[in-house]
N, C-alpha and C positions, 0 to 999 in steps of 0.2 A: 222482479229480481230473482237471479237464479242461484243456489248456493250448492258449492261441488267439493268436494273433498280432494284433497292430494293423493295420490298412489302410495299404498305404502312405505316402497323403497323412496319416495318421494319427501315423507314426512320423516325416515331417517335422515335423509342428506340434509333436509333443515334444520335438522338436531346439528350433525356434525358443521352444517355451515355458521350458526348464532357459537357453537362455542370450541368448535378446536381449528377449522381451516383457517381462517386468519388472525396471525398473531397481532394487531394492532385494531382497535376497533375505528378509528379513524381512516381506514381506508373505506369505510362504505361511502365517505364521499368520493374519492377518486373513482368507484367504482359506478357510481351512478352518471357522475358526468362524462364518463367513457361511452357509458350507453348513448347520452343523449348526442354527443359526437359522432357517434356511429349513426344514429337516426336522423342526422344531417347527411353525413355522406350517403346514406341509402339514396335519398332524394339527388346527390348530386351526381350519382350513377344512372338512377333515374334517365336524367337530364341527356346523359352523353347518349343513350340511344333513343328519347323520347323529343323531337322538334320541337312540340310544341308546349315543354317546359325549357325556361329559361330560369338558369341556375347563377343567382348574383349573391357571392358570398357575405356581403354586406347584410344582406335579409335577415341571417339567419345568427341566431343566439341562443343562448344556457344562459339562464337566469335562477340565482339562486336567493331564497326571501324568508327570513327570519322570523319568527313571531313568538315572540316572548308571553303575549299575556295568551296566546290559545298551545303554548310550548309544540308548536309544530314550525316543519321546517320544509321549504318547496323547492322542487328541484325542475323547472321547467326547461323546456327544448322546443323548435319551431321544427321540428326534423320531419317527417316521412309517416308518425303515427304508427297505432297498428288496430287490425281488422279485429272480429269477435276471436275469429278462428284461431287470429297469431297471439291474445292475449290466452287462450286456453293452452296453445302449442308451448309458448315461450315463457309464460309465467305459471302456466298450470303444470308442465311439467317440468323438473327443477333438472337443470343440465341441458333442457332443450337449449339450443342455441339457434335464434331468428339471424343474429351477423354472421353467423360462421355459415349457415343454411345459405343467405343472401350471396356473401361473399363466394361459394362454389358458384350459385347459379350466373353469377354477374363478375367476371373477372375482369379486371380492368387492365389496360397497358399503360396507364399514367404512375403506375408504381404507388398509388394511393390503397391503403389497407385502413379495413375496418379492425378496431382495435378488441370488441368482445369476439370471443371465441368457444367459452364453454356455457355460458347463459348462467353461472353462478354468480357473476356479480351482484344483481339486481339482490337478491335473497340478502348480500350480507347488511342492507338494509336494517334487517331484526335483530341485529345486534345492538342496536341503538333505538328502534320503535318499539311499541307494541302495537301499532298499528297502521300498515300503509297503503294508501292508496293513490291508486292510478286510475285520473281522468285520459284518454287518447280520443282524439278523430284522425283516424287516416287518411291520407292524402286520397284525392279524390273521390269523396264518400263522403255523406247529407247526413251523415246518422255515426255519433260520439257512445262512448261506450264508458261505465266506470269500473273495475275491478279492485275490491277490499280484501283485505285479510289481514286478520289478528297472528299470525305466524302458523303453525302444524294442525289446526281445528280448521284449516279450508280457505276458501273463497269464496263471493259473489261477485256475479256478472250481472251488468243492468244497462238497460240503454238508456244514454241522456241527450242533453243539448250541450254542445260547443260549439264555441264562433269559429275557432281558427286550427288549420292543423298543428296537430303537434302533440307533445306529453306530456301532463305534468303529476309529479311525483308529491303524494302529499304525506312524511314522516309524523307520526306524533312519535315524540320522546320519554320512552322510560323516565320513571319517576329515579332523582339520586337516590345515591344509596348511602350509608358513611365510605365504602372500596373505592366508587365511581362517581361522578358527576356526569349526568349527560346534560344539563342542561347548559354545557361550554360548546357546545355543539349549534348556540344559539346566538353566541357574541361573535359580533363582528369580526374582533382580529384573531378569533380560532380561524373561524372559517377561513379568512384570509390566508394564514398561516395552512392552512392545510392546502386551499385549490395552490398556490405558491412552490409547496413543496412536488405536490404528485402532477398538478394538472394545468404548469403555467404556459406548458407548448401545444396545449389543445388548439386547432389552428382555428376556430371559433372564439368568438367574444365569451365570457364566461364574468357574467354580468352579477353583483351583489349588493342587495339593497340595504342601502345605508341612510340614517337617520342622520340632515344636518341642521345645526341650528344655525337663524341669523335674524335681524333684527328687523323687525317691518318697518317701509316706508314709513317717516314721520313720526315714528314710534321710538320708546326706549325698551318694548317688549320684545322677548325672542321669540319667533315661532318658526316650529318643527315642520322638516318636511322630508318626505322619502324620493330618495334619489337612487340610478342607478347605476354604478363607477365598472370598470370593465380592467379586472383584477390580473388575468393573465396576460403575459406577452405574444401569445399567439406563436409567431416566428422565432426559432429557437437560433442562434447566433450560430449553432454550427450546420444549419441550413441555408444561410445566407452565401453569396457568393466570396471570396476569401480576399479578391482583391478590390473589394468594397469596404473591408473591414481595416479599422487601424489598432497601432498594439495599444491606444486606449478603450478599446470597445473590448479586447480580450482581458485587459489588468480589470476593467469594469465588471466583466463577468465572473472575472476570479473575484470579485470584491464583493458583487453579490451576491456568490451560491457560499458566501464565507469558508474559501479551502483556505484563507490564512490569513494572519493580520499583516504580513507582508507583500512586498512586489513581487510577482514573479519575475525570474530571470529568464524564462525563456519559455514560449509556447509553441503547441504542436495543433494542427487542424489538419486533421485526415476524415477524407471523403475515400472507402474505399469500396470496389465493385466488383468483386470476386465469384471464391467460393460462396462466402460469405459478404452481404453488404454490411456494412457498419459505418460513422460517421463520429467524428470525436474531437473531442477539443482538451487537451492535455497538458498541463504546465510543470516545471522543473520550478517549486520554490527559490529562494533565494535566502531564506533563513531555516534553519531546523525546528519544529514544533519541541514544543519544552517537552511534550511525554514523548517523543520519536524513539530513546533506547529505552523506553518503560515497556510493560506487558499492558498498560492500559492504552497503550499503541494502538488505534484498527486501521491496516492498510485499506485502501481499498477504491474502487471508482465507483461515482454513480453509473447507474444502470437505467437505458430509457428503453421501453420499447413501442415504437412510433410515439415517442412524443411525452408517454406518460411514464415517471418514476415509479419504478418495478423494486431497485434494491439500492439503498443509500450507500452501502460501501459492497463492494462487489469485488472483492478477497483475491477471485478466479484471474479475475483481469491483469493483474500484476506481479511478476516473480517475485519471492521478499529481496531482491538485490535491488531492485527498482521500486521497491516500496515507497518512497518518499515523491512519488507521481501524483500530482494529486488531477482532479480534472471527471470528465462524462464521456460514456461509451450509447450510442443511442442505434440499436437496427431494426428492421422488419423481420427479418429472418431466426429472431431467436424461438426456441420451443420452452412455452413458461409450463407451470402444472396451474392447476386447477383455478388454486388463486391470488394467480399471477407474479405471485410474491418469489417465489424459485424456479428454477430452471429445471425443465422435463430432464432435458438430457446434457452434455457440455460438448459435445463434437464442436458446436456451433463459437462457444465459450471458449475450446481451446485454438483455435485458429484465429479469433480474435486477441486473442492474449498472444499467441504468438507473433502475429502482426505488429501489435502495440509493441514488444519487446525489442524488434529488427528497428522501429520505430525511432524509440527512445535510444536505443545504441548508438544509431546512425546520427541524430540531433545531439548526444553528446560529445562526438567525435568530431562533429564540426567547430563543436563551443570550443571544444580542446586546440582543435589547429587553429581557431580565428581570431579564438577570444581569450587567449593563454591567461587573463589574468581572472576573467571573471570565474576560467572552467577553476580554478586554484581556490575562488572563495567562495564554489561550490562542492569540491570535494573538502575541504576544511569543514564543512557540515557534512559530508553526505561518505567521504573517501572510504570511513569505514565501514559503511554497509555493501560498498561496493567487494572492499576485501572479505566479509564474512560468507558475500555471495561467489568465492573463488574455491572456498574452504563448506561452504554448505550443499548438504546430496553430493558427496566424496568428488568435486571436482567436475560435476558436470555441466556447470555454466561456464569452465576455465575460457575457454573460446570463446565467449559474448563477451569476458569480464577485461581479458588482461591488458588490452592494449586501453583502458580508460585508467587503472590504478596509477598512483608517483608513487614514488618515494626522494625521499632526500640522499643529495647525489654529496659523497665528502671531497670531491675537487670541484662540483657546480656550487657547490654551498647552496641548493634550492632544490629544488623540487623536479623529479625527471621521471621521463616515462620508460619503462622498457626496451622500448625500441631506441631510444636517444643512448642509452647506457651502450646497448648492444654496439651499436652505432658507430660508436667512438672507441669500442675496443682494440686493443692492436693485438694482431693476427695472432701473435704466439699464444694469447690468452687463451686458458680452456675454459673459464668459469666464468660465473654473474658471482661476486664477492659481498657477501655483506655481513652487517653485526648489529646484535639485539641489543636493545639497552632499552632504561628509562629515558635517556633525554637524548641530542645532539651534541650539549654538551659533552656529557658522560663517557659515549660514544669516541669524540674526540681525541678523547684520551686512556681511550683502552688500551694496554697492552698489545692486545694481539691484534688488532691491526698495524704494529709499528711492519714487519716483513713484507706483508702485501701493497702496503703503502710505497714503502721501498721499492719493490720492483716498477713502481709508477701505474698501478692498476685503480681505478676508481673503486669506491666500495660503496654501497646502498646500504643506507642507515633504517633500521626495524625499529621503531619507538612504542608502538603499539601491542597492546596480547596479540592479538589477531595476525601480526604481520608472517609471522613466521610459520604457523599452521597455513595459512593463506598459500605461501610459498613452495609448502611440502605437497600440498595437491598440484599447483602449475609444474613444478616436477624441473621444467628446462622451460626456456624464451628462444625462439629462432635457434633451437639446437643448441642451447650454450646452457648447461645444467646450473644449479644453485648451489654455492660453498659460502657456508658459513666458516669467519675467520677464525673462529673458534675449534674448526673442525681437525680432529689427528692427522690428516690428511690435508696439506693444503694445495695438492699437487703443483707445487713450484721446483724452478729447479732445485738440485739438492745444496744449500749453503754452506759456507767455509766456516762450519763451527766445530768447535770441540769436539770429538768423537764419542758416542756415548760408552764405548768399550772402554774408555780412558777411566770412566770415572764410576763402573759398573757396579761396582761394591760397596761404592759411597748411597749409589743410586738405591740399591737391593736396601742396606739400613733404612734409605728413608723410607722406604714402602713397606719396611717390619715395623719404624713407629707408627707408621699411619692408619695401617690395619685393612678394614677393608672399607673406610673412606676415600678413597683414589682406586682406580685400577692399577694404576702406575707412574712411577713417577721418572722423566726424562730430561734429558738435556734440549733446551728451549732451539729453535731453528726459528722461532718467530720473534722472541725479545732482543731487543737496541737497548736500550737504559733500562729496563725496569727488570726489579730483579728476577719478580716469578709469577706465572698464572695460571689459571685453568684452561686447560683443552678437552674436547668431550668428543667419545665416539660413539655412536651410533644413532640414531632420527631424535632423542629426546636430548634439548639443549639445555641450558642453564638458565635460561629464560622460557622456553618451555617447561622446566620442571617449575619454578617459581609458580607462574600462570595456573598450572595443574594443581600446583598442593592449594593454592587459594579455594579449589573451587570444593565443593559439598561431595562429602565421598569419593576425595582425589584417590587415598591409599598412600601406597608409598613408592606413588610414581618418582623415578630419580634418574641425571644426568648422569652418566658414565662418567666418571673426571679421570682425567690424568694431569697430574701439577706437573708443571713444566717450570724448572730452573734453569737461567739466563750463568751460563757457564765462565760468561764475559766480566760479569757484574762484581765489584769489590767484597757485596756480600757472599759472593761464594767461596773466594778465600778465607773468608771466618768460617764457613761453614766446612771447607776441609781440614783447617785446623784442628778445631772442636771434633771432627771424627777422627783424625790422627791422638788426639790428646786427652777427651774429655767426652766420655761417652754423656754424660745426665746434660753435659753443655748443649751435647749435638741433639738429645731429642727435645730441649728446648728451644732449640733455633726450627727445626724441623717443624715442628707443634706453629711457631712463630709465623712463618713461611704460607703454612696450611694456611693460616687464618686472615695471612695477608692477601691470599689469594681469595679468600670468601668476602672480604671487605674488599674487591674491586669488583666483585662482582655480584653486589648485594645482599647475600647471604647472610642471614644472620650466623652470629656465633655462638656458641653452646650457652659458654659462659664469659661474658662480658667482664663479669667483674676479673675474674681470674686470666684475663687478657691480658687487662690494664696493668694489673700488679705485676703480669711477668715483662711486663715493658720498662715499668719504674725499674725493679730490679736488673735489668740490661744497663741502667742508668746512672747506677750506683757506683 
């Protein structure tokens, strides 16, 4: 028996490998069963240039075997082996890589990839042993070899006997600690739960022995036996052919990678072969997860790369507009670091995201033309994120987003798209008309929409904070700009109303009670029946300013108002009486007026009580 030391830089990197390169210690099993799949495929590259091996996938297995009373844990493989040479190359120095070395020398055109690449997996191992060893015989070779090592104090090399090619990996497990447990590392449904998560597309059996009981012949005693049950699916669903597959085998797979306790309404399978390859299987819930507007939210996809689970939510994949994607992204082509767990670089990451985005647009556009009612009980979950995403990064997904947004149409009474709106406009129209409020009710019966209503223009109803920020990014639809009915400005033509010079003096008093709560006040061009409202100029509305002061360090963001008095209305004959007659009358109607206008448009008022009392008093 030979005993060697590691290189110094060697016995660094297995310091930083046991305790800062991977952040979950539960991946040294993914990490080990990766190898022993790669030392299967060696042998089956072998095969493609070698006659006289025949390569029958059947043969060939990962077995992995428990043993509670010697707390060791065996990670076996039937694969390819290795020589003296490639146990000092490959385990003696840390980084060496035997797959990545192979994989140059033996390139394949069957698009099959070995999945180790840096030779640090094996190592992270010592995260969980303090002592492991590796029996191997090499494929083709009379003479087996065993390599030990206790972690950074070294190794031995010795030659032994084995029967059959192949590797097997023998863990002894740290002792618990009160931080850790490692002897979960030894129960059945860890394990399970781990090869399931990282390594159920390994395309090998990946075999785990399990103790069952049952009752002997003739007996009423149970007796124990070891069996061994073959844990992974091998073939992963979105490498199957697609019209092989039904949408109960896709709601199955959603049901068991658990992305939700709902159906999905509609899935995606892409097979693509580009710049980049990738392969994905991608679903449009059909209900909202209860934390979706929480911050304990995590967007994100899984991440395969060939086959083995790299990162559970993978952030990069999805624009937050499309956050509610849930689904797997799986290629060959991506560049990880070291251990495996991140991505070297994203060139690869952003083209895949892009793709996925043209992706999910295109499949939502069709639910909208085909499936009008289901797309309606998926934006009723979903509408709003889509508008935060019109309004987030100043407007730069406007083009991906706009033609998926409704709104509520007040001649459709439902729900319409931009384009339908446009659509139906008549020629003379210059604008897209709409009005902010809390409800549809509300809305209904706003003031200022009684003018625009009148000329026969349909108006889009904002119910939401979001609607109207959303709106000021898209800017115009098919050339036809956004007016708010609220706005100084409603470019109509000019109305047969009272002239504002008629009543200029009346107008000038009110705007000296008011102070500098209004910019101004004018003769209404928008009111039918009611007697007086708010108009606001300039980008921040009256519902914008609401939305703003609610939020943490608003300031004293505020709506430009101008009160606008309906010249038509009975109460404005009181109210030029009372300035011909009774000035204290007139700044109580004026005062009155103000507040009638902040009460239709939710505003609180200063002071409540002293509202009421000057209302009794009108009463008396």
């Amino acid at each position: 028996m030979e005993t060697k030391q590691f290189k110094a830089e060697s016995k660094r990197l297995l310091e930083m490998m046991i305790h800062s390169i991977y952040t979950q210690k539960e991946i040294f099993l993914r990490e080990l069963i990766s190898n022993a799949s790669d030392a299967i495929d060696k042998l089956y590259y072998k095969a493609l240039t070698d006659d006289s091996l025949v390569f029958a996938k059947e043969d060939y297995t990962i077995t992995i075997i428990p043993d509670k009373d010697k707390r060791q844990l065996v990670i076996r493989d039937t694969g390819i082996g290795m020589t003296r040479e490639e146990l000092e190359e490959n385990l003696g120095t840390i980084a060496k890589s035997g797959s990545l070395a192979f994989k140059q020398e033996n390139e394949a055109e069957d698009g099959r990839d070995l999945i180790g690449q840096f030779g640090v997996g094996f190592y992270s191992a010592f995260m969980v042993a303090d002592v492991v060893t590796v029996v191997t015989k090499p494929f083709g070779s009379d003479v087996a070899y065993k390599w030990e090592s206790r972690g950074i104090d070294g190794y031995t090399i010795e030659t032994i006997e084995k029967e059959t090619v192949g590797t097997e990996i023998t863990l002894h497990l740290k002792a618990d600690t009160e931080d850790e447990s490692f002897g979960e590392y030894l129960e059945g449904y860890r394990l399970k739960q781990i090869i399931k998560k990282y390594s159920d597309f390994i395309r090998y059996p990946v075999q785990l022995e399990e103790i069952e009981r049952e009752k002997a012949e003739g007996s009423e005693e149970y007796a124990e036996k070891k069996v061994l049950k073959t844990v992974n699916s091998m073939v992963p669903i979105w490498r199957k052919n697609k019209r092989e597959l039904t949408d109960e085998d896709y709601a199955n797979f959603y049901a068991e990678k658990h992305y939700g306790f709902d159906k999905p309404m509609k899935h995606l399978h892409i097979s693509a072969d580009g710049a980049v390859r990738y392969q994905a299987i991608l679903y449009v819930p059909e209900q909202m997860p209860f934390d979706y507007y929480t911050r304990e939210f995590e967007k994100g996809l899984e991440l395969y790369a060939n086959g083995v689970l790299i990162m559970e939510k993978c952030a990069d994949l999805l624009p937050d507009h499309f956050s509610f994607v849930k689904g797997m992204v799986d290629s060959e082509d991506l560049s990880l670091n070291i251990s495996r767990e991140m991505l070297q670089h994203d060139r690869q990451l952003k083209l895949i995201a892009k793709n996925i985005q043209s992706k999910v647009k295109k499949e939502l556009e069709t639910l909208l033309r085909d499936e009008r009612e289901k797309y309606e009980t998926f934006y009723g979950a979903f509408g709003r994120q889509l508008k935060f995403g019109l309004y987030n990064d100043y407007g730069m997904h406007k083009d991906v987003l706009k033609d998926l947004v409704l709104f509520y149409s007040s001649k459709e009474k439902k729900l319409v798209t931009l384009a339908e709106y446009v659509g139906r406009m008549p020629e003379e129209q210059k604008y897209i008309y709409y009005a902010s409020g809390e409800s549809v009710e509300r809305l209904d019966k706003l003031p200022q929409t009684e003018r625009v209503a009148d000329e026969g223009y349909e108006i889009l109803y904002f119910t939401e904070e979001i609607d109207e920020f959303a709106i000021q990014m898209l800017v115009e639809y098919d050339g036809k700009p956004f007016k708010s009915v609220t706005s100084s400005d409603l470019g109509l033509p000019e109305a047969e109303a009272t002239d504002q010079k008629d009543h200029e003096d009346l107008f000038l008093a009110m705007k000296e009670k008011l102070g500098s709560d209004v910019k101004d006040v004018r003769a209404s061009v928008r009111l039918k029946t009611h007697p007086v409202c708010f108009s606001t100029d300039g980008a921040v509305s009256i519902e914008m300013e609401k939305v703003l002061r609610a939020m943490p360090n608003a300031g004293d963001v505020e709506a430009v108002k101008i009160l606008e008095v309906n010249t038509n209305h009975p109460v404005f004959a009181a109210l030029e009486k009372a300035h011909a007659e009774d000035e204290a009358k007139f700044g109580r109607y004026t005062k009155l007026l103000y507040q009638q206008a902040q009460l239709i448009e939710g505003l609180p008022i200063e002071d409540p009580a002293a509202f009421a009392n000057e209302v009794c008093e009108l009463m008396i």
